[in-house]
Structures are given as C-alpha cells and as structure tokens.
C-alpha positions as CSV (number, residue, x, y, z in Angstrom):
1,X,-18.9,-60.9,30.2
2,X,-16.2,-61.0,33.0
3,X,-17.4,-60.6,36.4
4,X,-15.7,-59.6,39.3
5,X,-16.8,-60.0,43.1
6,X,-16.5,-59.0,46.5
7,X,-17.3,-60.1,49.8
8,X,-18.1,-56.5,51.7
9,X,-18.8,-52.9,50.5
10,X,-15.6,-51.8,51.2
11,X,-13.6,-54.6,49.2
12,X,-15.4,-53.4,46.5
13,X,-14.9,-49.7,46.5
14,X,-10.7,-50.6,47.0
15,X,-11.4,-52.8,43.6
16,X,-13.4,-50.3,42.3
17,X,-10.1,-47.8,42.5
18,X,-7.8,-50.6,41.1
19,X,-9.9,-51.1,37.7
20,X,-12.3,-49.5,35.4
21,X,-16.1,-51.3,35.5
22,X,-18.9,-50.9,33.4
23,X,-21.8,-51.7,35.9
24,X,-21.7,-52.1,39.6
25,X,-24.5,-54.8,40.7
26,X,-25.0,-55.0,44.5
27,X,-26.8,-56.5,47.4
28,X,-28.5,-54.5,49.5
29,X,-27.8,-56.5,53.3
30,X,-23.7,-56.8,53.9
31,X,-21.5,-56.3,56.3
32,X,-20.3,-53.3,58.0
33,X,-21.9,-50.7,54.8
34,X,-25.4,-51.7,53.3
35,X,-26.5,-51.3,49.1
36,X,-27.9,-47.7,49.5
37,X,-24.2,-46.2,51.2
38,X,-22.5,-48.4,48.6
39,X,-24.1,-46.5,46.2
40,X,-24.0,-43.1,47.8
41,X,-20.2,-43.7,48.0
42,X,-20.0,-45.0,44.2
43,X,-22.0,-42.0,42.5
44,X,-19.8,-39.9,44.5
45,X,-16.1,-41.3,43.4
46,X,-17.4,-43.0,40.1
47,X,-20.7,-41.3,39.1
48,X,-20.8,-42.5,35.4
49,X,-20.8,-46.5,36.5
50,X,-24.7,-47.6,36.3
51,X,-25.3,-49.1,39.8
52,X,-27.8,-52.0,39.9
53,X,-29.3,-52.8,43.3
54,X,-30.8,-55.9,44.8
55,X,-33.2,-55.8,47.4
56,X,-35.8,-58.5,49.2
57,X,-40.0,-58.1,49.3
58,X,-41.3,-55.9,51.2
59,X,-38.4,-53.3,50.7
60,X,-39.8,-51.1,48.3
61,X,-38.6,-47.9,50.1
62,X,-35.0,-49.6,49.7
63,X,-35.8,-49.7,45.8
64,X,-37.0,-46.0,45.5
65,X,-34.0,-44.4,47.9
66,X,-32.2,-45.9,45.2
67,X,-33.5,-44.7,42.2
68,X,-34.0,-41.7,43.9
69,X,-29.9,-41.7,44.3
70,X,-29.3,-42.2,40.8
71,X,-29.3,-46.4,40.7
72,X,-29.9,-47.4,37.2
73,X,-32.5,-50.4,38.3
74,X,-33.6,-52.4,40.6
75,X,-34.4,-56.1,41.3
76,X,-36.1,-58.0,44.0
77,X,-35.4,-61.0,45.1
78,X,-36.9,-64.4,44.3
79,X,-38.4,-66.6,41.8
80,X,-36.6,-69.0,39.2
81,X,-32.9,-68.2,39.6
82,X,-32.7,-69.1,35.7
83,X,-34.9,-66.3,34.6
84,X,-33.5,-64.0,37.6
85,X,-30.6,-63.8,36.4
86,X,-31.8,-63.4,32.5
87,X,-33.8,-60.3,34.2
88,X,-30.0,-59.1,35.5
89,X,-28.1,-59.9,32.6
90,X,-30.8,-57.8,30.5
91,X,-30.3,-55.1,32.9
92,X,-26.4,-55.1,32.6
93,X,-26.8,-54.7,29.2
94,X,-29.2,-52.5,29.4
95,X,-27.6,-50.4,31.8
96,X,-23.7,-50.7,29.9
97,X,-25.5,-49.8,26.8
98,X,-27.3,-46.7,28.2
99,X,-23.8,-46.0,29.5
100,X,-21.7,-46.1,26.7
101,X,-24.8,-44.0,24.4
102,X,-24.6,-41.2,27.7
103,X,-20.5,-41.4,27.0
104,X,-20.5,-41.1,23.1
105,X,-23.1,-38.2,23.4
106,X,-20.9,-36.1,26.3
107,X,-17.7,-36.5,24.1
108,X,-19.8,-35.3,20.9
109,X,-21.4,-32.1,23.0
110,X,-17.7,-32.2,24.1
111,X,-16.3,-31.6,20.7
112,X,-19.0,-29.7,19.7
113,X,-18.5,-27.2,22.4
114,X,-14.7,-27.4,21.7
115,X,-15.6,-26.8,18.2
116,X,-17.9,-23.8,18.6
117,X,-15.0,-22.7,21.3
118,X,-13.0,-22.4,18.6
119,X,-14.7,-20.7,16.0
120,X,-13.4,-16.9,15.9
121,X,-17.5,-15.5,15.4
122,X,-19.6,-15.2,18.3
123,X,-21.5,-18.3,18.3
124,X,-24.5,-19.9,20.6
125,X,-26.7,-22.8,19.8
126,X,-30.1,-23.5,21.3
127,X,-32.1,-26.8,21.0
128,X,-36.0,-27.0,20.0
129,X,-37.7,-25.3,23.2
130,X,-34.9,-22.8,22.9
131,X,-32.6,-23.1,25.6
132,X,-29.1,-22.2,25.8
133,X,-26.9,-25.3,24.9
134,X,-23.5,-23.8,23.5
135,X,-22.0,-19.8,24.3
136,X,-18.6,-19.4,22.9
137,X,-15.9,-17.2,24.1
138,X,-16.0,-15.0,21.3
139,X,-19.9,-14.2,22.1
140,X,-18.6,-13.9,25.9
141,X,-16.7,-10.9,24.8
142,X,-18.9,-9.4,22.4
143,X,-22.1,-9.5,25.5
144,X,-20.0,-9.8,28.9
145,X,-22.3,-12.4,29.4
146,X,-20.4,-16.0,30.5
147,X,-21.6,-18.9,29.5
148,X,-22.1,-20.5,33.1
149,X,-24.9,-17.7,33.6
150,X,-26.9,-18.6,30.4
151,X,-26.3,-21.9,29.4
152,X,-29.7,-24.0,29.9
153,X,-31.4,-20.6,29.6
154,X,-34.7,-20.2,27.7
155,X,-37.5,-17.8,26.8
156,X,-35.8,-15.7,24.7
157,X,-32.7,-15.0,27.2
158,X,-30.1,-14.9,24.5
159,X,-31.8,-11.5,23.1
160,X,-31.2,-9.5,26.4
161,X,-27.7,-8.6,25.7
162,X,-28.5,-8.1,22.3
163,X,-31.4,-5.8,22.5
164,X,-32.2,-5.6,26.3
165,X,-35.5,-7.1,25.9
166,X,-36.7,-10.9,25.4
167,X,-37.8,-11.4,21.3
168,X,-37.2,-13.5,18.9
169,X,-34.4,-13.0,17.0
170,X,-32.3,-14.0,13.5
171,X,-31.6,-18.1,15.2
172,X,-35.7,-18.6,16.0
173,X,-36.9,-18.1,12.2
174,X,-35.2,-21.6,11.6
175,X,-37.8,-23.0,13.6
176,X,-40.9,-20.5,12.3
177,X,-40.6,-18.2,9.7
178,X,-42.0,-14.8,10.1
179,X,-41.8,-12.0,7.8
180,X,-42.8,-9.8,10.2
181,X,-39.7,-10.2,12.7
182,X,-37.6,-10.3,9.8
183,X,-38.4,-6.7,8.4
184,X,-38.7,-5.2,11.9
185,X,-35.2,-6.1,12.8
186,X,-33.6,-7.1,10.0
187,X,-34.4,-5.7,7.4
188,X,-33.4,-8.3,4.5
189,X,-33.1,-11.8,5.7
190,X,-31.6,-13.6,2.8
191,X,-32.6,-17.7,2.8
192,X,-29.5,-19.8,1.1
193,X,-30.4,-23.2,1.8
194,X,-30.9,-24.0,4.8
195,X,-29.0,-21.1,6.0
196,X,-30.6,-17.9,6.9
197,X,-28.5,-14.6,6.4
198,X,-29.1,-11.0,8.2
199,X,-27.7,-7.7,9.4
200,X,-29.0,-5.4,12.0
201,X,-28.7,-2.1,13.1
202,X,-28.2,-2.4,17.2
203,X,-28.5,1.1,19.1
204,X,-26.2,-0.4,22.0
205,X,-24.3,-3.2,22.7
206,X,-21.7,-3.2,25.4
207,X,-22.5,0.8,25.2
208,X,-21.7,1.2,21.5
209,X,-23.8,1.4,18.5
210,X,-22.5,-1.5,16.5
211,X,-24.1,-3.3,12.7
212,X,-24.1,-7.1,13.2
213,X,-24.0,-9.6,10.8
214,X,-25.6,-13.0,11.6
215,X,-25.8,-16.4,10.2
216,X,-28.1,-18.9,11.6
217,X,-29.3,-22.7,10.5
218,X,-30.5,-26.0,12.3
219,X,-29.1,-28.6,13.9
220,X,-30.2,-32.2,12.7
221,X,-30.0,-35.8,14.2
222,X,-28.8,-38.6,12.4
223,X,-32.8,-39.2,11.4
224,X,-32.5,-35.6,9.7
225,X,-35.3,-34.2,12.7
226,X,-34.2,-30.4,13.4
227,X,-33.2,-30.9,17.1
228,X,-31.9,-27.1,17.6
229,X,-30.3,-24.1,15.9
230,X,-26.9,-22.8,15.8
231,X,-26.4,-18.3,14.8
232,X,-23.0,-16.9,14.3
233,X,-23.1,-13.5,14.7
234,X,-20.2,-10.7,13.4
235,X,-19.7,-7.3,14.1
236,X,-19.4,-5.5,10.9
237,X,-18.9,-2.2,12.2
238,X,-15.7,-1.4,11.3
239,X,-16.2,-3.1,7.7
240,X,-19.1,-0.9,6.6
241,X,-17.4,2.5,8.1
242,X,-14.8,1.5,5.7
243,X,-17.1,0.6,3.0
244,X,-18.6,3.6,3.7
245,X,-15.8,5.6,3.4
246,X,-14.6,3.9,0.6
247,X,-18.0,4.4,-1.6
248,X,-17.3,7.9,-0.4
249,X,-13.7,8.0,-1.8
250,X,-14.6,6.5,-5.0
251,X,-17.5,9.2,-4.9
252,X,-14.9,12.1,-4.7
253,X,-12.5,10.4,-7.2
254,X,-15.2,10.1,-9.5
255,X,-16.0,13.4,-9.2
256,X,-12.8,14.8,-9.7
257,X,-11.8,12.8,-12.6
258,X,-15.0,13.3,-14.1
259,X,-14.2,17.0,-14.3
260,X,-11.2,16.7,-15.1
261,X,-10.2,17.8,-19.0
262,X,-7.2,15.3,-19.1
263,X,-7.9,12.3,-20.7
264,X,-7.5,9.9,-18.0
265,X,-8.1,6.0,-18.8
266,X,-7.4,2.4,-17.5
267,X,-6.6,-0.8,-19.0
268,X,-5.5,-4.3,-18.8
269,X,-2.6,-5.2,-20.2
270,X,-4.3,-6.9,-23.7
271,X,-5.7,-3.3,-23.9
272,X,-9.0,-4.0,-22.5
273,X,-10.7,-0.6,-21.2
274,X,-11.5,-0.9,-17.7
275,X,-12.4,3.1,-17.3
276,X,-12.5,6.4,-19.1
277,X,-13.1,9.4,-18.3
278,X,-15.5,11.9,-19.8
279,X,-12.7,13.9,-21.4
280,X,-11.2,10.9,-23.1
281,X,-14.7,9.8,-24.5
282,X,-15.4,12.8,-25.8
283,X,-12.0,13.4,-27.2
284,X,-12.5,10.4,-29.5
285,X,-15.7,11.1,-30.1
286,X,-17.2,7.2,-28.2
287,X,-19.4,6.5,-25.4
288,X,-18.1,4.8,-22.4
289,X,-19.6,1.9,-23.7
290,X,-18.1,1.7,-26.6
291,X,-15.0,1.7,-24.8
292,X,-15.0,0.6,-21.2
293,X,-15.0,-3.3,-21.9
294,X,-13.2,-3.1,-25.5
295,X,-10.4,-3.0,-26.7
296,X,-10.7,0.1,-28.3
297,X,-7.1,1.4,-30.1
298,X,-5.7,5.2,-30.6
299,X,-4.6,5.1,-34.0
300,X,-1.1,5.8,-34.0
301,X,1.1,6.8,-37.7
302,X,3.3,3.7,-38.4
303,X,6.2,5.4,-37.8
304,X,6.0,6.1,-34.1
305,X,4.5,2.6,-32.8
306,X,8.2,1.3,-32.1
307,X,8.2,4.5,-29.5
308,X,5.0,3.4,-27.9
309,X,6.0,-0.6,-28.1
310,X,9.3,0.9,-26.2
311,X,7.6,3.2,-23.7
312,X,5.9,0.7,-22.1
313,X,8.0,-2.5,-22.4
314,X,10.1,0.0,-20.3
315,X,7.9,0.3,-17.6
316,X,9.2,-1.8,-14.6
317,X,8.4,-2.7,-11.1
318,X,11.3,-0.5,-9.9
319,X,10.4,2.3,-12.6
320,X,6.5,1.6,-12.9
321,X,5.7,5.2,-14.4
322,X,7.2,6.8,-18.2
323,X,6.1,10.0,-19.8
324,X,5.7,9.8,-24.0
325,X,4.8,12.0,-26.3
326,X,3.2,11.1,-29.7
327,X,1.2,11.8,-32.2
328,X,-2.5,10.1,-33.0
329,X,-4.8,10.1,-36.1
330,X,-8.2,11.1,-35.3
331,X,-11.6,9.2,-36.8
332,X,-11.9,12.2,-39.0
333,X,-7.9,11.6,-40.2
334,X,-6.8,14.6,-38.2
335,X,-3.6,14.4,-36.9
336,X,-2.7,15.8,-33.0
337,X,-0.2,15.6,-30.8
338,X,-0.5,13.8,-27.3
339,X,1.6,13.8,-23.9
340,X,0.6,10.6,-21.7
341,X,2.0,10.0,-18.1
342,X,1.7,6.0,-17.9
343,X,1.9,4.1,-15.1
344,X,1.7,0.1,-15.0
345,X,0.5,-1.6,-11.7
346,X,1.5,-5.1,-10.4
347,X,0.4,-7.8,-8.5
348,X,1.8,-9.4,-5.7
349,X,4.0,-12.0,-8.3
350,X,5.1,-9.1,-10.0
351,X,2.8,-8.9,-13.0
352,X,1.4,-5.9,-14.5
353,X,-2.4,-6.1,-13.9
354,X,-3.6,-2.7,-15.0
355,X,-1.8,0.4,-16.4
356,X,-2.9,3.8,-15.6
357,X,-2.7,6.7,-18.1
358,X,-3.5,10.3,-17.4
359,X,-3.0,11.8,-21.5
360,X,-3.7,15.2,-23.2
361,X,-3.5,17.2,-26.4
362,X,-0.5,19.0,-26.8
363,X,-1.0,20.2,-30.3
364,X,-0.9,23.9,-30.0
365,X,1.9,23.4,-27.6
366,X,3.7,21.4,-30.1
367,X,2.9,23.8,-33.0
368,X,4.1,27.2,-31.0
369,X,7.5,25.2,-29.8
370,X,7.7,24.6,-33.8
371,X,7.1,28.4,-34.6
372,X,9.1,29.2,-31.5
373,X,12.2,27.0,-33.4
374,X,11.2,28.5,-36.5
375,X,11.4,31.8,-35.7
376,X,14.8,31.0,-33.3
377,X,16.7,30.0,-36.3
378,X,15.4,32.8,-38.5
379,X,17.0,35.2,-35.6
380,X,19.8,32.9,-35.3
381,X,20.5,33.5,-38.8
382,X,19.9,36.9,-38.7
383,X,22.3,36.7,-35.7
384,X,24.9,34.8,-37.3
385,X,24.6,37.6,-40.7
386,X,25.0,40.1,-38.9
387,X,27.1,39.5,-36.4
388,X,29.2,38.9,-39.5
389,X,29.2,41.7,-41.4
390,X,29.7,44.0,-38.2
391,X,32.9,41.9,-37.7
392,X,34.1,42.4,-41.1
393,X,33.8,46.4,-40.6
394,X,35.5,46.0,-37.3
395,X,37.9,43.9,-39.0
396,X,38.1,47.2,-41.7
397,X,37.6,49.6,-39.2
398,X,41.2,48.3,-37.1
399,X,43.2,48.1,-40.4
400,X,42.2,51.8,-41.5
401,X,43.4,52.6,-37.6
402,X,46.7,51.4,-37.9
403,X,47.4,52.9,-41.6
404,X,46.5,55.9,-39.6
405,X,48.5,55.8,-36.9
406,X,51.7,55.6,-39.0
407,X,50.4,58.7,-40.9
408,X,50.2,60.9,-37.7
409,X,53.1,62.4,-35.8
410,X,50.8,64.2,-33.6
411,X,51.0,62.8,-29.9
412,X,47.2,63.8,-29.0
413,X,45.8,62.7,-32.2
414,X,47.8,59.0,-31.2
415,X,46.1,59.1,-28.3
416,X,42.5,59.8,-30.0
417,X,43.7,56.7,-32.6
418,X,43.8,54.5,-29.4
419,X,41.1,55.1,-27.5
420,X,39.1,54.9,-31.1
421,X,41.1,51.2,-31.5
422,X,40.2,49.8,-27.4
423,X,36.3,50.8,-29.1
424,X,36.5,49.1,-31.6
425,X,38.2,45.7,-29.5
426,X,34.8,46.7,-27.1
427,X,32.7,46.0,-30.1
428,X,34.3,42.1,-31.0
429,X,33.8,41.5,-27.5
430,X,30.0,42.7,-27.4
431,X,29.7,40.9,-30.7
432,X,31.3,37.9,-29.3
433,X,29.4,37.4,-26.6
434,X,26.1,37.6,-28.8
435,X,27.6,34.4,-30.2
436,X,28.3,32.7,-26.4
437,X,25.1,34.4,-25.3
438,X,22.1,33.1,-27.7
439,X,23.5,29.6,-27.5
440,X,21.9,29.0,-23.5
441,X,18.3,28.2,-23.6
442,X,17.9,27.7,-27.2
443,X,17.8,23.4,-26.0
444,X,15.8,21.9,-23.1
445,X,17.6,20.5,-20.3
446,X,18.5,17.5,-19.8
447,X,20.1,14.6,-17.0
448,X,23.8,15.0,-17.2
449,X,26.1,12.8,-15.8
450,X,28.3,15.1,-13.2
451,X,31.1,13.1,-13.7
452,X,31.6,12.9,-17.5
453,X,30.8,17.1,-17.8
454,X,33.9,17.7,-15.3
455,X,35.8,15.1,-17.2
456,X,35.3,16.8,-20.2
457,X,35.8,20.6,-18.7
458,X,39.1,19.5,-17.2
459,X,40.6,18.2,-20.3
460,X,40.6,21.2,-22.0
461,X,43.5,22.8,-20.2
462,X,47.2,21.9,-19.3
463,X,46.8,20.7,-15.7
464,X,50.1,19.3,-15.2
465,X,50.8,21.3,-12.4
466,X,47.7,21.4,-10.8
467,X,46.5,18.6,-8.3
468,X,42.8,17.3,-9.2
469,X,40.6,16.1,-5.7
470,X,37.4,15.4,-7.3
471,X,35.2,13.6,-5.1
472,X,31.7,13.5,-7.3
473,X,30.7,10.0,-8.1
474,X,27.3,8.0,-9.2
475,X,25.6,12.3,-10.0
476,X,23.2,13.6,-12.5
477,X,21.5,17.0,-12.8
478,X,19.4,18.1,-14.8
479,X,20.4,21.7,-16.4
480,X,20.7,23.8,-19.7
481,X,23.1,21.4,-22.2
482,X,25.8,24.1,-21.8
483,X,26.7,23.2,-18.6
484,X,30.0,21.9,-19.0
485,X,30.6,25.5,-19.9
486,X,29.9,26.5,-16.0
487,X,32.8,24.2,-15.4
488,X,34.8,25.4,-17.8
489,X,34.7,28.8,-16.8
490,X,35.1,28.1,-13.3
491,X,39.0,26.0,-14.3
492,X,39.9,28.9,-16.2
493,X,39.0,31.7,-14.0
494,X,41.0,29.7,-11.4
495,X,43.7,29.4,-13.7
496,X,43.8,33.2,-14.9
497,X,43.3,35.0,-11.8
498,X,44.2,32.6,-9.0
499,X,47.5,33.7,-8.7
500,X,49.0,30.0,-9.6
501,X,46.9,27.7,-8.0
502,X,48.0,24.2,-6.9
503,X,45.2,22.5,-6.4
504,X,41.5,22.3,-7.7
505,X,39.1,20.7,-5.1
506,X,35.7,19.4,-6.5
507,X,33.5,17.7,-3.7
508,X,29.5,17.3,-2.5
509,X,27.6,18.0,0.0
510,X,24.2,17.8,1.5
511,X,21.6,20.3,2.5
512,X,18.3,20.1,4.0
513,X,17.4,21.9,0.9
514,X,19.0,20.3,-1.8
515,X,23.0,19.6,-2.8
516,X,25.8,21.5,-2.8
517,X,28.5,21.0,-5.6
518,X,31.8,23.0,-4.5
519,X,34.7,24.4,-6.5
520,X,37.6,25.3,-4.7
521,X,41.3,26.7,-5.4
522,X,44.5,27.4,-3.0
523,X,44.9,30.9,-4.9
524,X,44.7,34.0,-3.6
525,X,40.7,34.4,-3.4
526,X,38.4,37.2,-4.1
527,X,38.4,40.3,-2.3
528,X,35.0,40.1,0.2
529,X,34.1,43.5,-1.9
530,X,34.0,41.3,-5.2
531,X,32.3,38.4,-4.5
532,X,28.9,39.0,-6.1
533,X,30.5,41.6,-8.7
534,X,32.3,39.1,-10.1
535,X,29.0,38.0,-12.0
536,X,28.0,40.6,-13.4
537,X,28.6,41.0,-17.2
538,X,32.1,42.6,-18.3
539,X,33.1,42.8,-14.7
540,X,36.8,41.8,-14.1
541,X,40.4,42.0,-15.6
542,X,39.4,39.9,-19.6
543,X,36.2,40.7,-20.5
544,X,34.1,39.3,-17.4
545,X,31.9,37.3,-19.5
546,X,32.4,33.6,-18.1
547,X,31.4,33.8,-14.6
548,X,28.2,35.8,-15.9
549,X,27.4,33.6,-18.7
550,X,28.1,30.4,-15.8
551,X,25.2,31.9,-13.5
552,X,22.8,32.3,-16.4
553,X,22.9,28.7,-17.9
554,X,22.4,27.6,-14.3
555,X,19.6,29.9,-13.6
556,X,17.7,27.9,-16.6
557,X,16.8,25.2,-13.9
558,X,16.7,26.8,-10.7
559,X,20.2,26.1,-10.1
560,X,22.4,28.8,-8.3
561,X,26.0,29.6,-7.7
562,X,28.0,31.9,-5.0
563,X,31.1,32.4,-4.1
564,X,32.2,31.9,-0.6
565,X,36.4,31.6,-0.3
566,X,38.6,33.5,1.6
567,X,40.7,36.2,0.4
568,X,44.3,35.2,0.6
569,X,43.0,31.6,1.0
570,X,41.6,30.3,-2.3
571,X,38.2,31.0,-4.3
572,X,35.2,28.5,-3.3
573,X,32.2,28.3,-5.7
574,X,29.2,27.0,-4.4
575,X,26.7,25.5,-7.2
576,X,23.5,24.9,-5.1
577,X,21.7,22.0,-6.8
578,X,17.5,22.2,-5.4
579,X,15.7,19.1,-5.0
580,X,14.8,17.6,-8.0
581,X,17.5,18.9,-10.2
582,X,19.9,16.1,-9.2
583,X,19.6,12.3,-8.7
584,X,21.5,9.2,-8.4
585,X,23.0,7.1,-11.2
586,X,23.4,3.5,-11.7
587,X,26.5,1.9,-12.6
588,X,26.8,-0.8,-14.7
C-alpha cells in the first residue's frame, strides 16, 4: 500500500490533480479548509475516489454531513492506535474494492450500452422491477422517444409509444408467462429456449399502421439469477407486403400455368422434377407425384438423343434459351412429335441450377407440313411434266413458223407469221417463270450471313469495270433461301438498264423501325413515273420478271423493298429489314 500525505486541504487537492488515487482519507480539523469542504471539493473534481473522513466524539453531525455528501465512511477518533488503524486499513480496502467493483460494472453497462447502440433492431432492456436500463438509437427512431426521457422509467412506460397505453408487453412474459397477453396481442408467441418469439399487428406507430416482429429473453448474473430482460423489436412491414405480394404472384402464376395446355415443367439439372403443370401430367398420363420429386424421363427413339444431348449442352449463360423439336414414345408406344422452348437458369458462380421448359405436341402440325411436302412435290412434278411438254410444242410450234415463213411471199401473211412467233416467245417466258416462280416459299427461312449472299450475287457477273463500295459487315437476316436472288436481280438490272454504271454502292443504315440495306448505281435512274411499276410482273424492256420475283421472296419475312434514286442520278433500292429479321454476327 503506498501512501501519500499532505499537510493542508489545499496541498492535497494540487496533489490530487498531479496523480491518480484510489481512496482519499482525511482529517476533519486543518488549516485554512476543514474535512467536510475537502470533500465537497473532491466529489466535485474527482467524484469516483471513496473519501474516508476522520472526525473526534461528540461530532456526530460532522460524520452524517459526510455521508450525507457521499463519504464512503467514517471514523472517530480514539482508542488503541494498533486496532485504529486495522479499522482504517479495513476501510481502505473496503472502500478501493467497492471502487474498483462500481468501475468494472460502469465499463460493462458501458459496453453493454455501446453494444445494444450498435445493434441495427430497436432494442431496450429493463431489469426485474421493470425499469428502463438500455434504449438504443434504432428504437429512438422507430418511437421518437430519446432515451434521456425514459431511461429509469417503470410501470409499463416502454408500451406507450408502442400502443399508447401502459400493458404488459412481448419483454414482461420472461418474467411471468401468460397466455392470456400473449393471444390478445400476439397472437402466436413461439418459446425457443429461453427466447420468446412474436409479431403484432400495431394500428399506429409514429402515425402508420406497421407489423412488428419482436424477440425478447432475460438477462442473467454470473450466479445464473434473471436480473432483467432484453426485446428486439423489427418492423416487418415492408417484408410481409412483399410476402404478400409475392404469395399473390405465385397465386396468379399458378393460375395461369395451371390453365395453360402447354406442357410447361421444371427441373434440376440430374433431371429431378421440381414442377409440372397439369397439361404435362396429363399428357403422360402421371400424377404430380409421380413426377414432381423424380426423375421421371420422356422416352425418346435412339436415334434423336444425340439432338437432345446437343440442344442443351448448348445452352449457355450468354445464350441460356434453345428451341428443339423431337419426337417421344408414349407409355402406350405411340409415337408424337414435340416442340420445347428450354431455358437453363444459373447461379451467381455460373452454374445451371434449374432449366425451364415450356413443350407441346406438334404432331398434326408435323403430319400436315408432311402432306403439305407431299403434295408440293406431286405439283412440283406435275409442274416440272408439264412445263415440259408445253416447251416441247413451243419448241415444235417455232420450227413449223419458220418452215412457214419461207413458204409465204405474202407481206401480210409475214406479218401474221410474227406476231404468231413474239406469242409463242410470250409463252417460254410465262412457262419460264413458273420454273423461277414455285421455287420461293417452297423452304423455311433461314439466318443468312449478308455478307457471304452479296459475295456470292456479285460473282456472277463481269465487274471489271464497275467499282464495288460495299459497306455490310458482321449482318444476318433472316429471309426465304432465295435471297441471293434479290441481289442478283438488283446487279443485273443495274447492269442492263443503268445506262453503264460505274459504281455499285452497297451500305446500312438505321431506323427507328428496323434497318435499311441500300443498293445504289451512278446510272441514269428510273423515271419518278416508274418507280413502283417497275415491280410489277412483265413490266420493263426483258421480260420484267426479276425485280417482281425480288419483292416477293422478301415479302416471305416481312421484308420490303422501294426504290428511291433520282432520275438522271442513279437507281437506289431500299430493302427495309423490320426488327427481328436481322441481327448481329460473331466473328471468329
């Protein structure tokens, strides 16, 4: 024990400021200040050092103003030094101990409190009579109630804010359980532990109807004795609108794919059924519990199980969705066709989780495009037959022409020979255009890569002389399979009846609408009178079939084409290309 002394109160208070002390013991007669303003001044610059006082018989008064000041004890004067000073020394101790046990407990109700600060729910604690004894920021915003106003509050004060009246609430069944308050306000209190659990409908709070969520338990001393309660309270507003809304969404989505007569399914990606959908059950003739859960399997012919392996090792993060069609053998061994729009779905690493499939039977579809075919290529071959023998006649009909015209001397009768002749040239072409003409449609469109169909159109002719600005890179569109023929129409129309072009510009641009591919010469144009004739059949100096035949195989997919040159200037075809029949292409 190290002691320190001093010879007046006021040499003590400077070595009070110079060093840190754990008790302060003092006579009560000195100089100049006495023992009670000594400890007046003390407990006002260092309240937290116990203060011990001595004082002589008779001065009880002395020893109560001290106590009554906040002295830690007292001791009179007198008897055995030896066992006075035991008495002190038990005192000091006493006194330091009491000290450091008042210290240790502020700094843990300090960390408590910067603990419960810090929590992000709206926390409070209250101790066994229930008073206030911790009110967090976050329950300062939720009531607008600061803690200075409430803290060491009892009787219930923590309800006001809650439910403007003084009851128990969720924090006061840790210290008695009652059903009773429980249902009122609660509803379902739910007991893990020593934790109880509860939600609340509140008609106001801060002016709002809000849903809180609360969790209370005790608080224990180091003996395990409940010394108070702690509740953290949530609002949960928000989270059950949206759980709300969501049960509501799923509701809807139920319902509509419940009605739905696509077969529309999810799985993992070890096939494992996850959902199906009325119409697929019943299409396979199994209840959704025979499939959600298994890993039930479409049997598929041998044959087309490469396709479906490839369809969806195909599908990709960056292409997650793939269209297939197939066919599938039924329980009974009937065989139908299928059409399924898949979709795989990825986690945040990247890995398919679930795949989406939305399916449905295409047989008769399948079966009238077969019957379609079928009876195509019976008329093509009729075509074809035909088309044949009414050449050969033509071909009979020209020869008999000209062993007649060197027969007749008779200049009218020539000139009935030749008009009977440009007839029968009429008739190839009508014929020959059947040929050109059943070809468009008869395949489905396709993607085409814009720059390998102009490649190709412009090879076919002697361009030697003719400059080439083609500025279409990195272009598909989807359209008939005969549309390199557009293009090849276009070159030789320029080339017949531009008047000797020089130059053949071929360039893009965008539209609000879609994309336009243009076709420009530096001939001599198309008169302003001409500029839709020009696409009509047999319109134009040959036999006006190519732009005609150009506007058609367009028209398959909703593509058009105009012409919008000036005369004297150069002819400028515009090929209008809507959204969705063109798209970028990837290089490699």
């Amino acid at each position: 024990m190290a002691i320190s002394t001093a010879l007046s109160a006021s040499e003590a208070l400077e070595i009070l400021k110079a060093r840190e002390f754990d008790v302060i013991v003092s006579d009560y007669e000195m100089p100049q200040m006495n023992g009670i303003d000594l400890l007046r001044a003390t407990k006002a610059a260092f309240p937290h050092i116990p203060f011990i006082i001595f004082t002589g018989r008779g001065r009880e008064h002395v020893a109560i103003e001290a106590l009554n000041l906040g002295a830690a004890f007292y001791l009179q004067k007198g008897g055995h030094p030896r066992s006075q000073f035991a008495e002190l020394r038990n005192m000091i101790e006493q006194a330091v101990s009491r000290k450091r046990a008042e210290l240790a407990l502020r700094m843990s109700e300090q960390r408590l409190s910067d603990i419960i600060n810090f929590l992000p729910d709206a926390t409070f604690a209250i101790d066994r009579e229930g008073r206030v004894i911790a009110w967090n920021h976050s329950i300062e915003e939720m009531t607008g109630v600061p803690a200075r106003d409430i803290l060491g509050k009892g009787n219930y004060e923590y309800s006001i804010p809650f439910y403007g009246e003084r009851r128990p609430i969720l924090i006061d069944l840790i210290f008695e359980s009652s059903d009773e308050i429980a249902k009122r306000y609660y509803g379902v209190v739910h007991k893990k532990g020593d934790l109880l659990i509860g939600e609340t409908d509140l008609p106001r709070l801060a002016g709002q109807k809000v849903i809180l969520w609360g969790k209370a338990s005790p608080l224990y001393d180091h003996d395990g004795n409940i010394i108070g309660a702690i509740e953290s309270i949530r609002d949960v507003t928000e989270r059950r609108r949206m759980e709300e809304a969501l049960r509501e969404s799923e509701a809807r989505y139920k319902g509509i794919v419940d009605s739905q007569e696509d077969l529309i399914a999810r799985f993992l990606p070890d096939g494992t059924y996850l959902f199906a959908n009325p119409a697929f059950c019943r299409y396979y003739e199994r209840s959704y519990d025979e499939i959600v859960g298994s890993r039930f399997r479409a049997r598929i012919p041998p044959d087309e199980l490469p396709l479906v392996r490839k369809h969806f090792a195909s599908l990709t993060r960056e292409n997650p969705t793939g269209y297939i069609q197939h066919r599938v053998i039924l329980s009974g061994g009937e065989v139908r066709w299928q059409s399924w729009t898949d979709q795989a779905i990825f986690d945040e690493k990247g890995e398919i989780r679930e795949y989406q499939s939305v399916g449905r039977d295409i047989t008769d579809m399948v079966q009238a495009e077969e019957s379609l075919q079928m009876a195509n290529r019976k008329l093509s071959l009729l075509s074809r037959i035909t088309r044949h023998d009414i050449l050969n006649q033509v071909t009979a009909l020209m020869l008999y022409l000209d062993l007649a015209r060197e027969q007749v001397d008779s200049p009218p009768m020539a000139e009935f020979l030749g008009k009977m002749e440009r007839v029968g040239h009429n008739i190839e072409r009508q014929v020959a255009f059947t040929k050109e003409y059943e070809d468009i449609g008869v395949h489905a469109p396709v993607w085409q890569d814009m720059r390998k169909v102009l490649r190709d159109a412009l090879h076919a002719f002697d361009l030697s002389l003719v400059r080439i600005e083609c500025d279409v890179h990195d272009l598909e569109v989807y359209a008939d399979p005969l549309l390199e023929r557009v293009f090849y129409n276009l070159v030789e129309n320029a080339l017949k009846h531009g008047g000797g072009i020089s130059t053949l510009a071929i360039g893009t641009t965008m539209s609000s609408y879609g994309l336009i591919l243009s076709f420009e010469d530096d001939g001599i144009g198309i008169p302003c009178d001409e500029k839709e004739k020009i696409f009509e059949k047999e319109y134009g100096k040959s036999s006006g079939f190519g732009l005609f035949l150009a506007r058609e195989i367009l028209d398959i997919t909703g593509i058009s084409i105009i012409e919008t040159g000036e005369p004297g200037v150069g002819a400028r075809f515009e090929v209008f290309l809507p959204k969705g029949t063109f798209r970028g292409v990837k290089r490699k």
